[in-house]
N, C-alpha and C positions, 0 to 999 in steps of 0.2 A: 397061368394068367396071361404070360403074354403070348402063347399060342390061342388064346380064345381071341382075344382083340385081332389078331392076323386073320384067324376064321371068321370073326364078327366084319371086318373090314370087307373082306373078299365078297361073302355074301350079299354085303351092303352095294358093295360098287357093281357085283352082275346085275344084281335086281335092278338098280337105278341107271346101268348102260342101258339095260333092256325094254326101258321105260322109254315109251313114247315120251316128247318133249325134253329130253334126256341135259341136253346144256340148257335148259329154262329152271328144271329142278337143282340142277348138278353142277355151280359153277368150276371152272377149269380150276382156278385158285385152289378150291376145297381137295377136287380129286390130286391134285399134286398133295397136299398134305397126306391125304389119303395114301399115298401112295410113297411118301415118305416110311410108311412104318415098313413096306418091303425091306429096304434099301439098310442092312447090314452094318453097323460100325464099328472099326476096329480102335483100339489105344495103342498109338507109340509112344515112346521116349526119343523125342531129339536132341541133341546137344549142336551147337553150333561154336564153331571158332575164330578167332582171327577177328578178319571182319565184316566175316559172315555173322557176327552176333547183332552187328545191327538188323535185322532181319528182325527180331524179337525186341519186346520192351525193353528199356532198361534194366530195371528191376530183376530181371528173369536169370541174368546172369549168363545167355545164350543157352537156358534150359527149356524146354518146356513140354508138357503132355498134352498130346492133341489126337480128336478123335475124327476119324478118316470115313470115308465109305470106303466100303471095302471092293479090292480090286484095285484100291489107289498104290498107282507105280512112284518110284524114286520121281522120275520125270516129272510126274505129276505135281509131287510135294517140292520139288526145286521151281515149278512153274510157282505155284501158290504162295511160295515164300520170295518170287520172284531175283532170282539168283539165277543170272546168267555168265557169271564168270566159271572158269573149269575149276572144278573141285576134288576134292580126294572123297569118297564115301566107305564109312562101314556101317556095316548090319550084323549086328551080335558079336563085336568084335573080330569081324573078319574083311579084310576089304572086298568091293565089293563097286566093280567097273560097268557093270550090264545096268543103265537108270532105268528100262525096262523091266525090269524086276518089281513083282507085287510084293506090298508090304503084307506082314502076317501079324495078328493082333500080338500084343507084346514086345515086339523088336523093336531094337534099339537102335537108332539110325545117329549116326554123326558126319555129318561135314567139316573140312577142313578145306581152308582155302589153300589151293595149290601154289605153290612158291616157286619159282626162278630166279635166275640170277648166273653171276659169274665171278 
């Protein structure tokens, strides 16, 4: 089923590029939808700590499951959660220092706010 919709789509947007008057028929808004259905998504598990939990509702407990396009790096998910302070991260229970790193659907990612002191 939903490889027919991806073939249905595909075929939709050649014909309708290929159509004379092409953005009169084909508003830009629609083809970005259209073109939504390419675009992959994965499920993580975040856990956030400290007070990094503010980042999340209350409610949430610093939990929550979120679905990503895929290709989405650590870097990426610390931009969106906007967390700029340096953090400890693991991925599957392993740490895990490279934010360059693509997430993989199902991994479980956690933040911990880094601590200092003397």
């Amino acid at each position: 089923m939903y490889l027919a919709k991806i073939r249905e789509s595909i075929q939709f947007f050649l014909c309708t590029l290929l159509s004379p008057g092409f953005a009169l028929i084909y508003p830009l808004s629609l083809l970005k939808r259209e073109l939504q259905v390419f675009t992959m998504k994965l499920k993580i598990h975040l856990q956030l700590y400290s007070i990094l939990r503010e980042k999340l509702p209350p409610e949430s407990n610093g939990q929550a499951v979120l679905q990503l396009n895929d290709g989405t790096s650590l870097q990426d998910l610390l931009d969106e959660l906007d967390i700029t302070r340096k953090v400890v991260i693991s991925v599957n229970e392993e740490h895990e220092s490279d934010v360059s790193r693509r997430l993989q659907d199902g991994d479980r990612v956690k933040f911990f706010s880094s601590i200092s002191g003397g």
